[in-house]
N, C-alpha and C positions, 0 to 999 in steps of 0.2 A: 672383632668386627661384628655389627650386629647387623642382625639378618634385618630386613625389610621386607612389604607387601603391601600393594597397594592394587586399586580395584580401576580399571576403564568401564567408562561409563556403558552400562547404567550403574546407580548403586545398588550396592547389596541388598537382597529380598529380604523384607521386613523379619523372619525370623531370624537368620543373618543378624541383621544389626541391631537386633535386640540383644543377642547373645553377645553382639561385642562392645554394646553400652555397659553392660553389666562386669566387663572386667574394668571400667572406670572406674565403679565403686569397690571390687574387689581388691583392687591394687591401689586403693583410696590414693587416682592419680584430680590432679586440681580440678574444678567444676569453674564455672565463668565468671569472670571478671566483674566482684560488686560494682555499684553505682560511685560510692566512692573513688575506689580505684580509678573508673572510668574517669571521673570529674579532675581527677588529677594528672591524669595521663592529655584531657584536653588542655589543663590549666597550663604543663609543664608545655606544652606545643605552643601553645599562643603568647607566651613570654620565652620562645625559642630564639635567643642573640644569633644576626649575620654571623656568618665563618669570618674568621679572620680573615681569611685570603681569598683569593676566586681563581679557580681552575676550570669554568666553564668552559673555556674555550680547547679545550680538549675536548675529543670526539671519542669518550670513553665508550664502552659497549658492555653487558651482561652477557653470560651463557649460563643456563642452568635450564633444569627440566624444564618441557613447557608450559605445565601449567602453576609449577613457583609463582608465587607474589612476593615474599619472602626477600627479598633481594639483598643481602648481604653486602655484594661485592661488585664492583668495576672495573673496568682494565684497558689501559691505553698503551701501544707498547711501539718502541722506537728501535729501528737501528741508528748505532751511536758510528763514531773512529774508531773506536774501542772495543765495541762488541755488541752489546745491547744494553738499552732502559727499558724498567718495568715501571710501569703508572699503575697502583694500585689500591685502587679509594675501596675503604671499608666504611657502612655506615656509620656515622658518628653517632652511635647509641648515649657515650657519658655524658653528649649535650643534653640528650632528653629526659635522663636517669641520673640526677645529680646523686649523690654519695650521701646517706644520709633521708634523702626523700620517702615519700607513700611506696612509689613505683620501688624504688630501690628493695624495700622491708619485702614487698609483697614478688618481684622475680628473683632473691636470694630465697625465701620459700619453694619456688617452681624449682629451679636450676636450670633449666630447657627447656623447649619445645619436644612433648612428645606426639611422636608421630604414628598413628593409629589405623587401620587398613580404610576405614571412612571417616575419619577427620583429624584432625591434628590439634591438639592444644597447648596453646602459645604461652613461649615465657613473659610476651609483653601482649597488652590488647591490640588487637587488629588493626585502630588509628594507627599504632607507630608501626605494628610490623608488616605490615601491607601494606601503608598508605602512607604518613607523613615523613617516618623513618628507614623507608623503601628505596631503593637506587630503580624508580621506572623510569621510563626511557621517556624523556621531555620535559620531567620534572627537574630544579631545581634542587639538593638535596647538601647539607652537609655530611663533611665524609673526613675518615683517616686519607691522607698519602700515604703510603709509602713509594719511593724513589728509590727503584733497586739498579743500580748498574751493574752489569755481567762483562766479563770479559769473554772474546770470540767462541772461547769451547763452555760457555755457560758459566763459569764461576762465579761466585758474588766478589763483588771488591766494593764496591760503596750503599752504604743505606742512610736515606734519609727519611722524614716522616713528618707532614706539616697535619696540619686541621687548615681546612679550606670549602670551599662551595663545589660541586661537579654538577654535571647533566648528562646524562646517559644520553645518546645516540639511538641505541636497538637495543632490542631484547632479544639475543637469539637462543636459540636453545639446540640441544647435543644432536637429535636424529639430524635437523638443516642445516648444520654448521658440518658435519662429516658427509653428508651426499656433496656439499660445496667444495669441500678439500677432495674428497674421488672424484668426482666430476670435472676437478682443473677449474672452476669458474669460481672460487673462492676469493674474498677481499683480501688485502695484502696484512688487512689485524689479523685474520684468521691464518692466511699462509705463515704469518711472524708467530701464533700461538704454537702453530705445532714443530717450527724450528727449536723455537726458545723452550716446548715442553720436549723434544727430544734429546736436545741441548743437556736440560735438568737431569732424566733419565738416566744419561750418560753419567751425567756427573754424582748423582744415585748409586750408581754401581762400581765406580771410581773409590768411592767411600765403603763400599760394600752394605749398603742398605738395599730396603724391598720394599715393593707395595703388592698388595694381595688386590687381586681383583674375581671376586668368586663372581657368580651372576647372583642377581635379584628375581624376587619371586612376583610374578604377573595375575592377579585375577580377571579371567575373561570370557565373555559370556556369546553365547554362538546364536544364530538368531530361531532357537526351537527357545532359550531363554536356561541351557545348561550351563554351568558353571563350570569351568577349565583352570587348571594353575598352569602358568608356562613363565619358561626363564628367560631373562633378558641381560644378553651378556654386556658387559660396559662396552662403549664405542672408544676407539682411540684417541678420540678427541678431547673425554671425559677424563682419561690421563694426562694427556699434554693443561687442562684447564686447572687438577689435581694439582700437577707442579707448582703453576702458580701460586697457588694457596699453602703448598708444602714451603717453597721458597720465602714466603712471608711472615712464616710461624719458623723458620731456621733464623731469620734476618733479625725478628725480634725477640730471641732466643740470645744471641749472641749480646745485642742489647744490655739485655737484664742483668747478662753471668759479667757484664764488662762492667757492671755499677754493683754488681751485687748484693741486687734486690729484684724481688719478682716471685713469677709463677712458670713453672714448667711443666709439660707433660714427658711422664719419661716412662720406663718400659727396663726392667733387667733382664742379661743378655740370656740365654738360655745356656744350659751345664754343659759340658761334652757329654754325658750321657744324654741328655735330649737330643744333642745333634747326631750321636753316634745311632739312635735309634732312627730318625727321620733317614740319615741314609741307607739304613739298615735295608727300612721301607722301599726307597727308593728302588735300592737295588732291585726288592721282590719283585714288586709293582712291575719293572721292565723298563724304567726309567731312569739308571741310575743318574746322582747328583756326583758329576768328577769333582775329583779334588782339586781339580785345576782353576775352579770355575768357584764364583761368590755365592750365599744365598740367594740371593739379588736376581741375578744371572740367571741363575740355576730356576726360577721362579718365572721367569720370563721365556722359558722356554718351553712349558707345559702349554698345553690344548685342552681347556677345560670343557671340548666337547669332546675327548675321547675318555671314558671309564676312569681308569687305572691313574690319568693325571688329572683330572678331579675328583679324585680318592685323596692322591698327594695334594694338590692344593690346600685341599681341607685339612688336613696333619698339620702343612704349613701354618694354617691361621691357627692352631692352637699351638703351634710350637712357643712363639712370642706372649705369653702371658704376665700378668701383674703390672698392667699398665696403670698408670695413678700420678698426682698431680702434686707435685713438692714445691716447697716453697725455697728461696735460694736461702741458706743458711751456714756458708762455707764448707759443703759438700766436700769430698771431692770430685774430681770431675766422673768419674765413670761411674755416681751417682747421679749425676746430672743429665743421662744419656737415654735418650727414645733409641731403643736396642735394633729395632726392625727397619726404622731410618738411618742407624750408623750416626746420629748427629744429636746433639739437644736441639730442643722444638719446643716449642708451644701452641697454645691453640688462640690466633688471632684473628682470625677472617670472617664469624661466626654471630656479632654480638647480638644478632637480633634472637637469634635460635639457643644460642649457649651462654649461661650467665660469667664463667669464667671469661671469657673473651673480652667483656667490658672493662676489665679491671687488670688487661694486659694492656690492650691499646691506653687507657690512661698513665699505666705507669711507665710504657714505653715512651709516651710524649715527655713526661714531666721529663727525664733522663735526658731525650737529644737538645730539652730547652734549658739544661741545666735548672731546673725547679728541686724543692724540697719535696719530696715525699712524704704529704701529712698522714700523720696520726692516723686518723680514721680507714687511711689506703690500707699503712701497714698492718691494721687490723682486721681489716678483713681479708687481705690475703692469706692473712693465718688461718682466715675459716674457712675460705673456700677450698682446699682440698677434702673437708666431710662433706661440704656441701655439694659438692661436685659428684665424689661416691655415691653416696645416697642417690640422687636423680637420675645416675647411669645406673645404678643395680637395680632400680625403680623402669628404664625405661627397656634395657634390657628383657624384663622378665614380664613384661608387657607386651611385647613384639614379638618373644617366643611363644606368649600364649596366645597369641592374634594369630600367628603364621601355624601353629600346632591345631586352632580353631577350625580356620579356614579349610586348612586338608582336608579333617576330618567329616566338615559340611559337603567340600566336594567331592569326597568319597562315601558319603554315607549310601547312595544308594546302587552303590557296587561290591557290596560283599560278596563272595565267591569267587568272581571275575580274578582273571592271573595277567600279569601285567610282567616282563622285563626290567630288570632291576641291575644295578649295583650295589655291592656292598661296602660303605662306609665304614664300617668297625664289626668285626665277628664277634657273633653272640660268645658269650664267657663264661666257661663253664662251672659248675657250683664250686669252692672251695671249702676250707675245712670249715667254715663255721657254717655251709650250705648254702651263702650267698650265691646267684648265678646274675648275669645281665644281659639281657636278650641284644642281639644285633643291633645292625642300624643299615635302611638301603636307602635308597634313592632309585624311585621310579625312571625309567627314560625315555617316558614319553609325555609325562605330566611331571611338575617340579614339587613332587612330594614325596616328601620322605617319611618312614615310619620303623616301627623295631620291628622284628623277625626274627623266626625261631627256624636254626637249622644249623649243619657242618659249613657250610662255603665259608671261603678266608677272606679278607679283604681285597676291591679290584674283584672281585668273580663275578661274572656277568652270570645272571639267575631268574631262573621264573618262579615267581612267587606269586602265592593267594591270597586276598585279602579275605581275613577272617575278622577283623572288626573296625567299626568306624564310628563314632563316640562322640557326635560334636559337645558336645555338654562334660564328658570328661579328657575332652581337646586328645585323643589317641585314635593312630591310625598302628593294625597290626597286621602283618604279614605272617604267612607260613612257605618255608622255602618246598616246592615241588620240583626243583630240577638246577643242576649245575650246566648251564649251558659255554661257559668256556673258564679256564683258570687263570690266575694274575699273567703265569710265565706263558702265555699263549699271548696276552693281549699287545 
């Protein structure tokens, strides 16, 4: 899972974002959009064919951060006799990005949208993904269906999938849609969202899969004009809205393996020695993981504002590693398996942001319309699992140097100063070839973290000194001055 950081307004002070222009060109991530490009991103817009179909008259709705443009996804949701329907329109990006096009050549180059602590750069130019190719609310938009029906305890049992027309309704976003649900004075979409995403949940742990929900990191600025990190833990809501999107990338998942063709994203399972280690940890930490109880479960029951189970949490997201994108080639199946979901999945919901997503939703359509998958599809499915790599290990190690930047900026002018910590992973001590690797905390009163030198084990609440802050070599260092309590206390 990769970490994020983003800034409330104002922007970053000029030195700030100079220093974080400069890892564009370090990590020679894309520069903007030629004129070309541009001319062709309008040409394919203005020779954009009606949707086959029309679903305007659905009162679909968005939810996502507030200030997204971005818009992806839609969602209208029903109680059936049965159980439930999901309405779920994804932009129809392969109307705008024919196979083979300008646009095409120049967003399998990007592979995504990276997302930078002061601006974002787009896998398509702002015309589609902001604006023509955007689910805003009153706009006319072509979009995927998907038509999920659930059975009462949330099971999938039917999936359908047209190309058609939508209009968004609202555009709500995660703080006002959860004050609505606590409040009781919530719309009956919104009361059905977190039925049908508790619904999923359930049925998440049923299978014995997990979702990780660490917090994200906050830049924010006080009014003397000092800069603060703080954490912003997910809202409930942002789960139940999750499911949906997890649900839609299971649905066209099943799809693909049922033609046996496609693209999945999948994840292998972890060893018994991993597992046997994580509840080694467990144990220590003060939190054991029973045997009686799933990952899943066992993951849903931490308080990621207490120490010791956001120590574990963080173990957890590195337990599930080697996640990556296979193409269906008669596998078997327990190669075909996203490990941490318990399920095969893919990534569907996404195409404005993600370039693999364009070329699921097309080969999912050709499938339920009984069409031929040409040539050129099956060809670039073959390539997009490097191409996919590359733009994640690219956008990855951009975010950690933007989030390692940031600290560092906002601690530079607190060296000395001893700050309450956790320890993330105990410093390690040299071996035989004299290698050693210093700790890792996490401050608890600001969301940054940095390495440290001292004995505490992991989960040890500690006062530690900041001895250096390096915005220019993105390091923030600690020195441990005191064990203030141990794992088996916490």
């Amino acid at each position: 899972m990769d970490r994020r950081i983003k800034f409330r307004t104002p922007a970053p002070a000029a030195g700030l974002e100079a220093m974080l222009e400069q890892l564009e060109s370090e990590f020679r991530l894309p520069g903007d959009f030629t004129e070309p490009v541009m001319a062709a991103a309008r040409q394919s817009l203005q020779a954009l064919p009606p949707a086959p179909a029309d679903h305007t008259h659905l009162p679909f709705f968005t939810l996502d951060p507030a200030t997204s443009t971005d818009l992806d996804q839609a969602m209208f949701l029903q109680n059936t006799a049965r159980g439930f329907r999901v309405y779920y329109a994804i932009a129809d990006v392969p109307a705008i990005v024919p196979l083979g096009s300008t646009l095409d050549e120049v967003t399998r180059a990007r592979g995504q949208t990276y997302y930078l602590p002061h601006r974002r750069i787009g896998l398509h130019p702002s015309i589609i993904s902001e604006d023509h190719g955007s689910l805003l609310p009153g706009a006319t938009r072509r979009a995927f269906i998907w038509i999920m029906d659930l059975d009462p305890e949330g099971a999938l049992e039917n999936i359908a999938l047209e190309r058609s027309s939508i209009r968004s309704r609202a555009k709500l976003d995660y703080p006002t849609a959860q004050e609505a649900l606590d409040r009781q004075h919530a719309s009956e979409q919104l009361r059905l969202l977190r039925r049908i995403g508790l619904l999923r949940i359930h049925q998440e742990q049923l299978r014995h899969g997990a979702s990780l929900n660490l917090p994200e990191q906050e830049v924010q600025v006080d009014s003397r004009g000092n800069y603060q990190l703080r954490s912003r833990f997910p809202l409930p809501v942002e789960d139940y809205n999750a499911q949906i999107s997890l649900l839609t990338g299971i649905a066209a998942a099943q799809l693909m393996i049922g033609a046996g063709v496609g693209i999945l994203r999948t994840m292998p399972q972890p060893g018994p020695r991993e597992l046997e280690e994580f509840r080694m940890h467990s144990r220590i930490l003060g939190h054991p993981w029973d045997a009686g109880s799933s990952y899943g479960q066992f993951l849903r029951t931490l308080d990621i504002s207490r120490p010791a189970e956001l120590v574990l949490m963080h173990r957890a997201a590195a337990l599930f590693r080697g996640a990556d994108y296979s193409v269906i080639n008669g596998q078997p199946a327990n190669e075909l398996l996203q490990a941490a979901l318990a399920a095969p999945y893919t990534h569907a919901t996404a195409p404005l942001r993600r370039l693999v997503d364009r070329f699921v939703l097309l080969t999912c359509h050709l499938i339920v319309t009984g069409q031929r998958i040409p040539s050129t599809l099956h060809q670039a499915l073959e390539e997009l699992p490097a191409l996919m790599r590359a733009s994640s290990t690219e956008a990855s190690r951009v975010s950690k140097a933007s989030i390692d930047l940031i600290e560092a900026w906002v601690m530079r002018h607190r060296v000395g100063q001893e700050f309450q910590a956790v320890v993330l992973r105990p410093e390690a001590a040299a071996n035989g070839q004299g290698t050693e690797r210093p700790g890792l905390v996490q401050l608890l009163d600001e969301a940054v973290t940095g390495s440290f030198r001292g004995p505490a084990e992991a989960a040890s609440l500690v006062r530690v000194r900041l001895t250096r802050a390096d915005p220019q070599k993105r390091t923030c260092e600690f020195e441990q001055v005191a064990i203030m309590v141990t794992p088996q206390a916490t």
